[in-house]
C-alpha positions in Angstrom: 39.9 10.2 40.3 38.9 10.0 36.6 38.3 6.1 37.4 35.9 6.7 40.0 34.0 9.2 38.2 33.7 6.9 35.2 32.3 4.0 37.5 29.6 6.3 39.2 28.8 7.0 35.3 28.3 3.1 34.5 26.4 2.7 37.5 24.2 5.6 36.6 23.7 4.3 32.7 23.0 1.3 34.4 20.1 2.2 36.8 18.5 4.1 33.5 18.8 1.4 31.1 16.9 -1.4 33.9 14.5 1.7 35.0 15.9 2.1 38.8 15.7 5.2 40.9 18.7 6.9 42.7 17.3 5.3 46.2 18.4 1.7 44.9 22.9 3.1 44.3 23.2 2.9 47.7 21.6 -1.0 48.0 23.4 -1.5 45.0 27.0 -0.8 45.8 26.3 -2.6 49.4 25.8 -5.8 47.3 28.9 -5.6 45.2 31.1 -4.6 48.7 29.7 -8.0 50.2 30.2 -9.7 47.2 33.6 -9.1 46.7 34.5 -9.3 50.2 33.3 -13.0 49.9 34.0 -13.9 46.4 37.9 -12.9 46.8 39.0 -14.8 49.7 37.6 -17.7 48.2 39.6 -17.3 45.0 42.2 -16.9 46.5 42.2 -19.5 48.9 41.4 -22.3 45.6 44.2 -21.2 44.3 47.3 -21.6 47.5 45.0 -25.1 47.8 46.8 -28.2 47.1 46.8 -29.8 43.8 44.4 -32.8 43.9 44.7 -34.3 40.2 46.8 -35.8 38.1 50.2 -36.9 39.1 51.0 -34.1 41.7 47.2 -34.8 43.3 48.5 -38.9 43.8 51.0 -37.5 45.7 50.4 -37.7 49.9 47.5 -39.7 49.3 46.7 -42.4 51.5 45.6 -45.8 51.1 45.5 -49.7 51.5 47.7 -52.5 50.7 45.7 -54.8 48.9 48.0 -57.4 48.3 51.4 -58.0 50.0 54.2 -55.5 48.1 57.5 -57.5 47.8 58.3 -54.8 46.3 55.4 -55.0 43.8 52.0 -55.6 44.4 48.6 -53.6 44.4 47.1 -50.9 46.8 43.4 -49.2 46.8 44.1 -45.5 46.4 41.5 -42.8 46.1 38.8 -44.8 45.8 40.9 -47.0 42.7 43.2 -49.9 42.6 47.0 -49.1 41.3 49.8 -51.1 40.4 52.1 -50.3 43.1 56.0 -50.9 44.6 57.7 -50.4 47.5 61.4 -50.4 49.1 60.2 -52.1 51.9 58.2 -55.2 52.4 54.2 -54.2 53.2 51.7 -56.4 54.4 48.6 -57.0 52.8 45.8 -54.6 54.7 48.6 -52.2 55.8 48.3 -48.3 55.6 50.3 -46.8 53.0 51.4 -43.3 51.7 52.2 -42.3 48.0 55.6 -41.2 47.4 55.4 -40.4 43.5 53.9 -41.9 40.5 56.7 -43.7 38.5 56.1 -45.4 35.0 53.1 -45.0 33.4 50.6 -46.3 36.5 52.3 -47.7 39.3 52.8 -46.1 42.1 55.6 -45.8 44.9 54.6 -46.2 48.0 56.0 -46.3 51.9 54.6 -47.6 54.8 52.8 -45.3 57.9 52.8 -45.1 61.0 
């Protein structure tokens, strides 16, 4: 209880120091209710969200075969152009997933669909 009575305390400091009656607590402590009822679902839904940079963000991406992968060859991932390889033979202009992101920066990739 001393925690509570400490806050209303603050709050009351507070409202003195920036001049503001007791009519404005009430308006006051509506704002910080809707605030946090917004502000912490929204933390914590950015952090269960998927990774999306560095290796682990490469990862599930999608993209293009840009040139035929026998097994090496290039793709257009994310908007960029990467080095790429393959354990199967991919046509050029075929849809392709990433696997993982082996040495240094090529990527492994598999066909879709």
């Amino acid at each position: 209880m001393g925690e509570f009575t400490g806050l209303l305390e603050l709050l009351g400091a507070l409202f003195r120091l920036f001049g503001l009656g007791q009519n404005a607590i009430f308006p006051a402590i509506g704002l910080l209710i809707v605030f946090f009822l917004i502000a912490v679902p929204v933390g914590l839904a950015a952090q269960s969200g998927r990774v999306r940079t560095g290796r682990a963000g490469m990862i599930g991406e999608r993209g293009v075969a840009v040139t035929d992968l026998r097994p090496g060859g290039r793709v257009h991932v994310h908007g960029e152009y990467w080095n790429a390889v393959s354990d199967e033979e991919v046509a050029s202009g075929a849809a392709v997933e990433v696997e993982s992101v082996v040495a240094g920066m090529v990527l492994k990739v598999k066909l879709v669909g």
